[in-house]
N, CA, C and O atoms as a DFTB+ gen file, in Angstrom:
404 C
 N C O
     1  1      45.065      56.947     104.487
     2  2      45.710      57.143     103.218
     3  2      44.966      58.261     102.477
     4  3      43.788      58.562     102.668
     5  1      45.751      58.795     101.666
     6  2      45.280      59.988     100.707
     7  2      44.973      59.831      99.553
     8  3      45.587      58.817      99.220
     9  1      44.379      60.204      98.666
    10  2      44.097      60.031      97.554
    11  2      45.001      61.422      96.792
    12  3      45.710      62.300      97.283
    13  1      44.592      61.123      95.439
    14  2      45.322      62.564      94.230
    15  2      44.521      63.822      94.528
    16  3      44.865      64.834      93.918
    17  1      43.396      63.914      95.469
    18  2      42.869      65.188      95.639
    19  2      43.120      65.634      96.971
    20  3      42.968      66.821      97.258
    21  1      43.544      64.665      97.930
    22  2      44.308      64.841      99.010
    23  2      43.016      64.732      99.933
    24  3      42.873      65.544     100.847
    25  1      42.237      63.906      99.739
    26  2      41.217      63.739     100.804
    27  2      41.635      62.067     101.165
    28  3      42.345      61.307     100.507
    29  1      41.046      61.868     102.216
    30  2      41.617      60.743     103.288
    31  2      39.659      59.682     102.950
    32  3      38.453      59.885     103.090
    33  1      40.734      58.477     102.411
    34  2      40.120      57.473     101.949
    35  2      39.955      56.409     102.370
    36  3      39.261      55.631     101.717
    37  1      40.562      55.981     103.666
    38  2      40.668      54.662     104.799
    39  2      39.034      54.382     105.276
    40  3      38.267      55.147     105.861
    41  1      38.835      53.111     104.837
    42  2      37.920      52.830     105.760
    43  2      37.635      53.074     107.263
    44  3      36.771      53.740     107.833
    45  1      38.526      52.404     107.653
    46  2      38.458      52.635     109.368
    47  2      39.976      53.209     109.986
    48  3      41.125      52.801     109.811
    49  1      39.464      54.247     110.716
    50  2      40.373      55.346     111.595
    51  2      40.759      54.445     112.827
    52  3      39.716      53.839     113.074
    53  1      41.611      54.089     113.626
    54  2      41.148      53.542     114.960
    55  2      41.290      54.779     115.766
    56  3      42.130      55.608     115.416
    57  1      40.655      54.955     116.666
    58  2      40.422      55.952     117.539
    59  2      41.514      55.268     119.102
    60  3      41.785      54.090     119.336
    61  1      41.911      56.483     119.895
    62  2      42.920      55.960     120.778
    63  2      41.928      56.368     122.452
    64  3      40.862      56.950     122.653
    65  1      42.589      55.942     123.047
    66  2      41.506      56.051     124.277
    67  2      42.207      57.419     125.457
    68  3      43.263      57.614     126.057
    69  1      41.368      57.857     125.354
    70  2      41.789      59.510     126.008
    71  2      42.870      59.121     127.054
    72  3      44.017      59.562     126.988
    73  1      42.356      58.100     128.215
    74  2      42.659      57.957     129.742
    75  2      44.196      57.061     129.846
    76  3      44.897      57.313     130.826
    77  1      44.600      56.229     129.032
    78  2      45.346      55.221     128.448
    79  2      46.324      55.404     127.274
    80  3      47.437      54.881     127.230
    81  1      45.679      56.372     126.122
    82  2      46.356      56.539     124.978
    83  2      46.469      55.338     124.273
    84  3      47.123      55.448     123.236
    85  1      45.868      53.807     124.610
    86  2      45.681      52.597     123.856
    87  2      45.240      52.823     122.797
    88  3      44.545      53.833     122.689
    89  1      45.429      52.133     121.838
    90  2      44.343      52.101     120.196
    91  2      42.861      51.218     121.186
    92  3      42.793      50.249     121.942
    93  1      42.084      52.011     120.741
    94  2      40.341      51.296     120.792
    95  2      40.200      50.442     119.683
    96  3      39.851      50.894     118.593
    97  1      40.539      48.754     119.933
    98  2      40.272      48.319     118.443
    99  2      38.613      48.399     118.197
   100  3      37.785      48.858     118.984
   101  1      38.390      47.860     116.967
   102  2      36.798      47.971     116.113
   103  2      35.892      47.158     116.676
   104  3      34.666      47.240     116.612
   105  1      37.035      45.804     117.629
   106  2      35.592      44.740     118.444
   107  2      35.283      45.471     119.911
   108  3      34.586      44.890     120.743
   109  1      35.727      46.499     120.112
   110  2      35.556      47.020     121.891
   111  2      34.165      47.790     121.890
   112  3      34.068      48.946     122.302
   113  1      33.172      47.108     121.427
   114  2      31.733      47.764     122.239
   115  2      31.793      47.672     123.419
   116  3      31.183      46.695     123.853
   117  1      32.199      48.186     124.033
   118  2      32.027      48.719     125.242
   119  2      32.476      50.019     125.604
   120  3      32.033      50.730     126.506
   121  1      33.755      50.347     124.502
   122  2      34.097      52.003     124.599
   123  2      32.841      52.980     124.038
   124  3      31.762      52.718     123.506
   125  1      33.570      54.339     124.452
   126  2      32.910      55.102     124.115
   127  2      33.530      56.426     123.825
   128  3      34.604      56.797     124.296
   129  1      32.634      57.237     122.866
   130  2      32.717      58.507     122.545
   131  2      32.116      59.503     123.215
   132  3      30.975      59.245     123.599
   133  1      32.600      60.697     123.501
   134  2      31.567      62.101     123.883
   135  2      32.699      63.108     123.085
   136  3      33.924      63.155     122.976
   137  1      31.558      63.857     122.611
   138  2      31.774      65.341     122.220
   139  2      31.185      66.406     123.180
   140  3      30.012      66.719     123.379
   141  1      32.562      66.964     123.821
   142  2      32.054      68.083     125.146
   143  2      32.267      69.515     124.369
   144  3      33.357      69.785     123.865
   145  1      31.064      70.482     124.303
   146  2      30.867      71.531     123.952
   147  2      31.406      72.274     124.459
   148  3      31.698      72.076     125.638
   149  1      31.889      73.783     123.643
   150  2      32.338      74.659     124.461
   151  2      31.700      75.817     124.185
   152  3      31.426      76.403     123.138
   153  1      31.468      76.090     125.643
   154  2      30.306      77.366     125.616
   155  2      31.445      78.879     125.944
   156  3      32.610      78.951     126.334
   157  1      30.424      79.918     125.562
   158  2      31.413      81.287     125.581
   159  2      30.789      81.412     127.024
   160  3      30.173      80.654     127.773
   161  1      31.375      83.149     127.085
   162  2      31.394      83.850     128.531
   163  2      29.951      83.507     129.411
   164  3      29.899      83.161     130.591
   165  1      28.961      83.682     128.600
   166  2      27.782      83.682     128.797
   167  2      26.726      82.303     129.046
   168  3      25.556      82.419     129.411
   169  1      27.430      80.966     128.759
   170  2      26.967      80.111     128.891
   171  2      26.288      79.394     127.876
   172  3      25.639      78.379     128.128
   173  1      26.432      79.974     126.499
   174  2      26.141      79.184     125.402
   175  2      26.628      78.758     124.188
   176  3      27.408      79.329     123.425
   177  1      26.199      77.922     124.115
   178  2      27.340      76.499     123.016
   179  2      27.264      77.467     121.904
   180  3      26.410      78.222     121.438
   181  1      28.936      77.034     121.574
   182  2      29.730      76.981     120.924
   183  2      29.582      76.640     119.531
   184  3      30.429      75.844     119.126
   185  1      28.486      77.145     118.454
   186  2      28.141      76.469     117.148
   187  2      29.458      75.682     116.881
   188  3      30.512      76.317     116.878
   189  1      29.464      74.439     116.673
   190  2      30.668      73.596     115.737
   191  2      32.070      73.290     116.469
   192  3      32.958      72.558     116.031
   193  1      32.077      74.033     117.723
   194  2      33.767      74.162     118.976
   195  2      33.075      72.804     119.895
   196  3      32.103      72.876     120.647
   197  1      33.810      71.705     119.611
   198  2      33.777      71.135     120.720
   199  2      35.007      70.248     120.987
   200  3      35.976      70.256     120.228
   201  1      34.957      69.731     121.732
   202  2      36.309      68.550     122.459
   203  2      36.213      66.975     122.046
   204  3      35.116      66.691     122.525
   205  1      36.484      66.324     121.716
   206  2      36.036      64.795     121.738
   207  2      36.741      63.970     122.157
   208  3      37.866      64.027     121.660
   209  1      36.518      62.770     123.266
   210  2      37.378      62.590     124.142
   211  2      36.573      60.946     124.557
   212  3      35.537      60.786     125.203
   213  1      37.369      59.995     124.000
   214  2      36.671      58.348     124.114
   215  2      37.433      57.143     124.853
   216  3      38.650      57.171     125.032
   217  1      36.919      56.478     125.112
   218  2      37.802      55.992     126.310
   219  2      37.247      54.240     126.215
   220  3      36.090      53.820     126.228
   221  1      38.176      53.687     126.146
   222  2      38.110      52.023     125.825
   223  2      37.195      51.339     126.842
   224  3      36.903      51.828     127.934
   225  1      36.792      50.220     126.401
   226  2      35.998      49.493     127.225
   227  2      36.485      49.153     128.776
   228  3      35.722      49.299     129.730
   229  1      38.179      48.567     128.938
   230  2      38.512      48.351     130.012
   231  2      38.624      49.421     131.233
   232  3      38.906      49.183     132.408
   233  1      38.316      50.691     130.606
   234  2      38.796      52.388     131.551
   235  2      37.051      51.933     132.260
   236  3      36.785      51.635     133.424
   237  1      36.298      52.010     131.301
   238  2      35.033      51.593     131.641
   239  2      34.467      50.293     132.686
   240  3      33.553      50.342     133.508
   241  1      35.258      49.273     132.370
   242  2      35.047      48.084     132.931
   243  2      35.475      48.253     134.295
   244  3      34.897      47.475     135.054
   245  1      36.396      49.107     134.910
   246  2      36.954      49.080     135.856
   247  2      36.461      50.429     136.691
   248  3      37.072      50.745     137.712
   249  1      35.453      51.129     136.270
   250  2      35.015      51.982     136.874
   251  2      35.662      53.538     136.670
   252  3      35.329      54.544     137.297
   253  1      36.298      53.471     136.009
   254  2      37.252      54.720     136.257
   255  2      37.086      56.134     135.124
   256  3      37.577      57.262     135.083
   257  1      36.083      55.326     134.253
   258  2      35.738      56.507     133.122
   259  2      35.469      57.857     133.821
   260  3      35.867      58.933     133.373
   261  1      34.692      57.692     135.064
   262  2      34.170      59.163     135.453
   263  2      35.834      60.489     135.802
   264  3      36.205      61.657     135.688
   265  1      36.176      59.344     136.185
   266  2      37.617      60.174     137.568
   267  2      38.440      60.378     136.202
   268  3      38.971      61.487     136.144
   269  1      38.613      59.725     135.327
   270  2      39.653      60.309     134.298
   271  2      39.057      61.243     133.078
   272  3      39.726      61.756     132.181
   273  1      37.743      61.329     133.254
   274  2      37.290      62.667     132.499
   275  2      37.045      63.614     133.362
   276  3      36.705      64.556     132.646
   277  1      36.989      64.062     134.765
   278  2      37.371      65.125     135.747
   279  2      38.671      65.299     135.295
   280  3      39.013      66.448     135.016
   281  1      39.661      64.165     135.136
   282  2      41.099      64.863     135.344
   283  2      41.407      65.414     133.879
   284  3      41.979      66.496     133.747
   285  1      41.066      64.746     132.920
   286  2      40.732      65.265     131.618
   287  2      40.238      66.703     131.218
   288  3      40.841      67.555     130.565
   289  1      38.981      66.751     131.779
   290  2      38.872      68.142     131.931
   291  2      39.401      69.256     132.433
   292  3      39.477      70.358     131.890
   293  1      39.897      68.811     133.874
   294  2      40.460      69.756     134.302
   295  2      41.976      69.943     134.062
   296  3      42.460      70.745     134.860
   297  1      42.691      69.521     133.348
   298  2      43.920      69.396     132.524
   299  2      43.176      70.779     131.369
   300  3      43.198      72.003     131.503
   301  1      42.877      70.345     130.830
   302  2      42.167      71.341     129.644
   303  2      41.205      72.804     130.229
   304  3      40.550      73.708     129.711
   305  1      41.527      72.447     131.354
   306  2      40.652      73.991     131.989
   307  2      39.381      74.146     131.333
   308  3      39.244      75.043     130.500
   309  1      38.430      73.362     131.623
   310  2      37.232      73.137     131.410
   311  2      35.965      73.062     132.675
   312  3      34.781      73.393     132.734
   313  1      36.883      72.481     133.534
   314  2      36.185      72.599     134.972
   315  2      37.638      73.120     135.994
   316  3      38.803      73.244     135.615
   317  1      37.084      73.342     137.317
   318  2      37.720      73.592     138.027
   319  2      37.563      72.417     139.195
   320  3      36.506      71.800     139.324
   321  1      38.641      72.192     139.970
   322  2      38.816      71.472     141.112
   323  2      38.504      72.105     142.170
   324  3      38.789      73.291     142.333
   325  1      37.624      71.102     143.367
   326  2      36.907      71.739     144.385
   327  2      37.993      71.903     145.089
   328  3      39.028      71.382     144.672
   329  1      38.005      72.689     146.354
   330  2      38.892      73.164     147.912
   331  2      39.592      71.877     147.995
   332  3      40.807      71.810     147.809
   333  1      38.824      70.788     148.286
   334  2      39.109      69.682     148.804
   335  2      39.587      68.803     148.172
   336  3      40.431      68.029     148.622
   337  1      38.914      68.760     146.487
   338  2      39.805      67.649     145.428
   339  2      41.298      68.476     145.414
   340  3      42.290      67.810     145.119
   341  1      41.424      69.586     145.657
   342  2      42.756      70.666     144.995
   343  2      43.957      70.237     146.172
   344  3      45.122      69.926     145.922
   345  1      43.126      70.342     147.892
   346  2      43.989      69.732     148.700
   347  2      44.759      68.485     148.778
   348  3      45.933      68.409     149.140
   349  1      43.677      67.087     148.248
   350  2      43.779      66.104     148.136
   351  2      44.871      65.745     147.115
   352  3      45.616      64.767     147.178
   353  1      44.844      66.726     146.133
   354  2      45.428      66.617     145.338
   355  2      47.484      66.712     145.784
   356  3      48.406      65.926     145.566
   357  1      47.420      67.936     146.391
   358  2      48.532      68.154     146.943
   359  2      48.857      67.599     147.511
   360  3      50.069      67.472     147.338
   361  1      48.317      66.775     148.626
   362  2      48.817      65.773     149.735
   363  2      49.575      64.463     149.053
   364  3      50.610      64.024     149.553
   365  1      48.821      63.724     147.565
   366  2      49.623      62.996     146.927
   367  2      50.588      63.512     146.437
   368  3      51.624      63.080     146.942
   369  1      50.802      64.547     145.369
   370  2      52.344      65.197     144.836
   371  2      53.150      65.124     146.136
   372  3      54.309      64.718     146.066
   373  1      52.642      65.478     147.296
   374  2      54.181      65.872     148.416
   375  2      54.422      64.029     148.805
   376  3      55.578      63.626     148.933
   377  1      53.400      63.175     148.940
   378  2      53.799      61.665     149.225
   379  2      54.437      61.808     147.757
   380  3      55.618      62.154     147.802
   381  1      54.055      61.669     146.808
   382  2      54.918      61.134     145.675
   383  2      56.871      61.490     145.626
   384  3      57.824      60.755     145.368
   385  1      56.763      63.084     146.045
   386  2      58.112      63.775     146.400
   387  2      58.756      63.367     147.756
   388  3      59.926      63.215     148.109
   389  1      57.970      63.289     148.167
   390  2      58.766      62.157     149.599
   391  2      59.437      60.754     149.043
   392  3      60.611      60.446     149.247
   393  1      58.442      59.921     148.270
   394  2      58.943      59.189     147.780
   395  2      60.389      58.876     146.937
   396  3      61.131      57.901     147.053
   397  1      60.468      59.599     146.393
   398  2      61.654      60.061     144.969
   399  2      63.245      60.327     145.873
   400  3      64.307      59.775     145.582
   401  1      63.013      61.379     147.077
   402  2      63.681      61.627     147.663
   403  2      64.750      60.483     148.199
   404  3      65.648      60.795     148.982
């Protein structure tokens, strides 16, 4: 909510979970936050440019936080996919299009 000077006055924001798009409610200690920096040509951060990207306790509970911030990233062209994740990758899209067919 806003106030008459137009600044935002809510106690609590709920934050949504990158991997899922779920609301993170306020009892899920177990999620988490990261702020990923972005560095220029040269390899150094970005004063104040970064990404922030949090992910609920259950993405966590189930192991999967790592594999959906690779795909996270590399959606956002932040990293690149190896020879082999890029192949792997293709081999599911053509099963998936086999499938549909």
């Amino acid at each position: 909510m806003m106030n008459e000077d137009g600044q935002l006055v809510d106690l609590y924001i709920p934050r949504k979970c990158s991997a899922t798009n779920n609301l993170i409610p306020a009892k899920d200690h177990a999620s988490v936050q990261f702020n990923i920096g972005s560095i220029d040509d040269s390899g150094v951060y970005v004063t104040g440019d970064y990404k922030t990207v949090a992910f609920c306790g259950v993405i966590r509970k189930m192991g999967e936080t790592d594999q959906a911030m690779n795909r996270l990233m590399v959606k956002d062209k932040i990293i690149k996919l190896t020879k082999a994740e890029r192949e792997e990758k293709d081999r599911r899209e053509e099963k998936e299009k086999a499938k549909r067919k």
